[in-house]
C-alpha positions in Angstrom: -13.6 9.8 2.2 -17.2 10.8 0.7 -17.8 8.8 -2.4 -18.4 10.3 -5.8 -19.7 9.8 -8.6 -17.3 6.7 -10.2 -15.5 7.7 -13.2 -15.3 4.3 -15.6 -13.1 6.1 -17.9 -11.0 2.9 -18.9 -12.4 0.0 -16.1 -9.4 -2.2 -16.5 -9.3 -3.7 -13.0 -8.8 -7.0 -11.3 -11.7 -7.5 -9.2 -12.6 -10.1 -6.3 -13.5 -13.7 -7.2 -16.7 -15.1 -5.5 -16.4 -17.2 -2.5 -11.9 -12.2 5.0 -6.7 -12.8 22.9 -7.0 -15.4 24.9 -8.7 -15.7 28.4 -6.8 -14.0 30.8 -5.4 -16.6 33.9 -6.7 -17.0 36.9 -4.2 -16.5 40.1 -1.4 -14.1 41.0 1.4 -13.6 38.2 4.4 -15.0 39.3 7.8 -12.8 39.1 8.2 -14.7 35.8 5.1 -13.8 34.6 5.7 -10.5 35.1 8.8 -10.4 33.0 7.2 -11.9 30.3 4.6 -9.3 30.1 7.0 -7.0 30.3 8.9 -8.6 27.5 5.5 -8.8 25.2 5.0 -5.0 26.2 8.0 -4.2 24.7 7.9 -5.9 21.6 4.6 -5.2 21.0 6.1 -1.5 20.9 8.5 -2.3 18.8 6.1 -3.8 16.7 3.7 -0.5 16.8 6.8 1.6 16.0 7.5 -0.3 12.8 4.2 -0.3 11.6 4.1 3.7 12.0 7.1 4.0 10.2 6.3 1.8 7.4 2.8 3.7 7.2 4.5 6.8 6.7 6.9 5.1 4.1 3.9 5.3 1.3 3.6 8.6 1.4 5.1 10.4 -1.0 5.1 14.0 -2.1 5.1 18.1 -0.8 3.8 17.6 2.7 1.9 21.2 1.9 0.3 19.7 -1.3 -3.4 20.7 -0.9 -4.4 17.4 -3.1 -4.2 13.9 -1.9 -3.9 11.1 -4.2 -5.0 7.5 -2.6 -3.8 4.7 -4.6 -5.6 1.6 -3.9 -3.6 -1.5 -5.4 -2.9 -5.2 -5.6 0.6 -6.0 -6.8 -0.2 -9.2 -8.4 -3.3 -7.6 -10.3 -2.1 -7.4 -13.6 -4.1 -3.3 -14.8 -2.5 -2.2 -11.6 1.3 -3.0 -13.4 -0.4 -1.6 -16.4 -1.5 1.6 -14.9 2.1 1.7 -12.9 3.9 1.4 -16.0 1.4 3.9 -18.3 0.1 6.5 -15.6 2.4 6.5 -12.9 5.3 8.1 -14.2 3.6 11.1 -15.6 1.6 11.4 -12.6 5.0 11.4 -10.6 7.2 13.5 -13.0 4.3 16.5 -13.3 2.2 16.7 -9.7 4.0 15.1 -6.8 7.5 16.0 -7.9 6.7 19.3 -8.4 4.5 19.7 -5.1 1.1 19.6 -6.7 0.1 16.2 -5.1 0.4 13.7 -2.3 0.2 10.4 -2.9 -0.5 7.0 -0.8 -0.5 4.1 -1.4 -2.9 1.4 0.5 -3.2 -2.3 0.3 -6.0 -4.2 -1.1 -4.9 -8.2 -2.0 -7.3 -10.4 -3.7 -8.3 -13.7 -2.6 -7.3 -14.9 -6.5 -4.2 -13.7 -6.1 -2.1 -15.9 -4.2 1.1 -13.9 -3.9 -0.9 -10.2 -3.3 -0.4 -10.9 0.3 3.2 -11.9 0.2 4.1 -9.1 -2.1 2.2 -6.4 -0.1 4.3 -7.9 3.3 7.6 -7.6 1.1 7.0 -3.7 0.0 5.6 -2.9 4.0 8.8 -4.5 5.2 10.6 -2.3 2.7 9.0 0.6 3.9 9.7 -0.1 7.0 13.3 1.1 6.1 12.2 4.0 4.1 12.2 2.0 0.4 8.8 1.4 -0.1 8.6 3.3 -3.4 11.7 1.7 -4.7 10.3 -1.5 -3.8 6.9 -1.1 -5.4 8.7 -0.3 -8.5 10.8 -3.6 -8.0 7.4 -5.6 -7.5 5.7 -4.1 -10.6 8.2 -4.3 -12.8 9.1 -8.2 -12.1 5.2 -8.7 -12.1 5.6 -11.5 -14.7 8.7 -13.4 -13.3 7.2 -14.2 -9.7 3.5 -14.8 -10.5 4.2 -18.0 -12.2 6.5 -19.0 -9.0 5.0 -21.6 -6.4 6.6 -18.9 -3.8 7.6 -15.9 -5.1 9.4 -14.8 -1.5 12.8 -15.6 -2.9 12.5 -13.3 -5.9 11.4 -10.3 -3.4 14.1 -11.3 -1.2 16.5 -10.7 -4.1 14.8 -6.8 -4.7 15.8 -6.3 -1.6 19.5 -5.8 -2.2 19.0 -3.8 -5.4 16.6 -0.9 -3.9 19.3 -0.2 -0.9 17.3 -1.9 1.8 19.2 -4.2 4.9 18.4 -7.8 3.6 19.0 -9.0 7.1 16.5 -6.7 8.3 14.1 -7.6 6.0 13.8 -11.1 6.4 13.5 -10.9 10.0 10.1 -8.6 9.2 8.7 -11.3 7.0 9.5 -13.8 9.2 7.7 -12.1 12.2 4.3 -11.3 9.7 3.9 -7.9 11.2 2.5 -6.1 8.2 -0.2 -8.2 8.1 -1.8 -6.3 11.0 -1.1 -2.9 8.7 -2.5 -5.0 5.2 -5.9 -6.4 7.3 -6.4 -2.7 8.1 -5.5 -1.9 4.6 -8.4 -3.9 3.3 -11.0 -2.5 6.0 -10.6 0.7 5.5 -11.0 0.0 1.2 -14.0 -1.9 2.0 -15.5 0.9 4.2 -14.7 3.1 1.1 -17.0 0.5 -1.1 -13.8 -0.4 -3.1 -15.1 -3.6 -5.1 -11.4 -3.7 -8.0 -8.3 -2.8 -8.3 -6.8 -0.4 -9.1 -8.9 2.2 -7.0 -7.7 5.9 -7.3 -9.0 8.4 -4.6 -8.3 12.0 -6.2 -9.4 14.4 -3.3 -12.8 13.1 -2.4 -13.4 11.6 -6.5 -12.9 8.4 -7.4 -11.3 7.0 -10.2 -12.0 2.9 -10.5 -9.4 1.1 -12.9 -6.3 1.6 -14.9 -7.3 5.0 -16.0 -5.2 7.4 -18.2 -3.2 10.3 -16.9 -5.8 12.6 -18.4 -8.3 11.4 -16.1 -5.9 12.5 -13.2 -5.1 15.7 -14.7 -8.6 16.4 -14.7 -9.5 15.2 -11.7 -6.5 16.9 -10.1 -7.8 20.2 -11.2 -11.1 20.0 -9.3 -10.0 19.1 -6.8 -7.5 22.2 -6.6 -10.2 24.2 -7.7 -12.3 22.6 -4.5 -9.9 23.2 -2.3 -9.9 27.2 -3.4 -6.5 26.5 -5.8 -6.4 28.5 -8.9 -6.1 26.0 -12.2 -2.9 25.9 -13.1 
């Protein structure tokens, strides 16, 4: 995305503290060797297929909407529960429920944070069963239960159940760390997009740095629809 000019309309944000295959073998594969390759082949697949699904999971919204949204978000950070608890539910109830917007959400943990990764893992492997929204809901709004927790797994393991998602399932996608290909690529692509805190908002192509209100988004909603050749509504 081309960056903007940053709008610090209310810069609540968590930002980062100060401080991111082997050699093939030599020699003809045996028939074993071959089966094992075979085997890795087709769990790497597997692997790939999750991944896509789960990436498609955190989308949400009219697939015709002509504005995207890009949400970029830490689940410990404490302004991105604020903003998820002030701005979110406006910005759901009047643009992507009614087809104005599109909105994604991507993955940006802080090294402070010491359950950002874990949480981000829980909501991908959610989404990997089409409840990632439910989920990040879940997260958010237990924020101040698990971050006190030497290992806040358990308490996301217990979310599980209550947004409709296979617990077995689940626990076998943590177990494997998958989504932390899908959260490294997360990070690289905020990075490429000079994201320094979070909560990051992409509207269209303008950026929107911190917890900011839903006036900022109506705003930036409209020029962006206006951009794209949308009459204001």
């Amino acid at each position: 995305m081309k960056r903007l000019v940053l709008l610090a309309l209310m810069v609540a944000a968590c930002r980062p503290s100060d401080g991111n295959r082997s050699a093939p073998t030599k020699g003809g594969a045996s028939a074993a060797a071959a089966g094992v390759v075979t085997g890795q082949q087709a769990d790497s697949a597997q692997q790939d297929a999750l991944l896509a699904r789960a990436d498609r999971a955190r989308i949400q919204g009219d697939t015709s909407a002509s504005v995207w949204v890009v949400e970029i978000s830490d689940f410990e950070c404490p302004y991105c529960r604020q903003w998820h608890e002030q701005t979110y539910p406006a910005l759901e109830r009047d643009f992507i429920r009614t087809g104005q917007v599109r909105m994604a959400y991507v993955n940006f943990p802080l090294a402070q944070h010491r359950h950002a990764v874990p949480a981000a893992e829980a909501a991908m492997c959610a989404a990997a069963q089409d409840k990632f929204w439910p989920m990040h809901d879940a997260i958010f709004n237990t924020q101040e239960k698990w971050v006190p927790l030497p290992d806040a797994v358990p308490l996301y393991d217990s979310l599980v159940v209550t947004v409709g998602a296979n617990q077995a399932q689940w626990r076998d996608c943590m177990r494997s760390g998958v989504m932390k290909r899908l959260i490294s690529a997360d990070r690289a692509r905020a990075l490429q997009a000079k994201v320094g805190s979070t909560p990051t908002f992409f509207v269209g192509s303008e950026s929107l740095a911190g917890a900011a209100p839903i006036d900022a988004f109506r705003q930036a909603i409209e020029r962006a629809r206006t951009k794209a050749g949308q009459q204001p509504r």
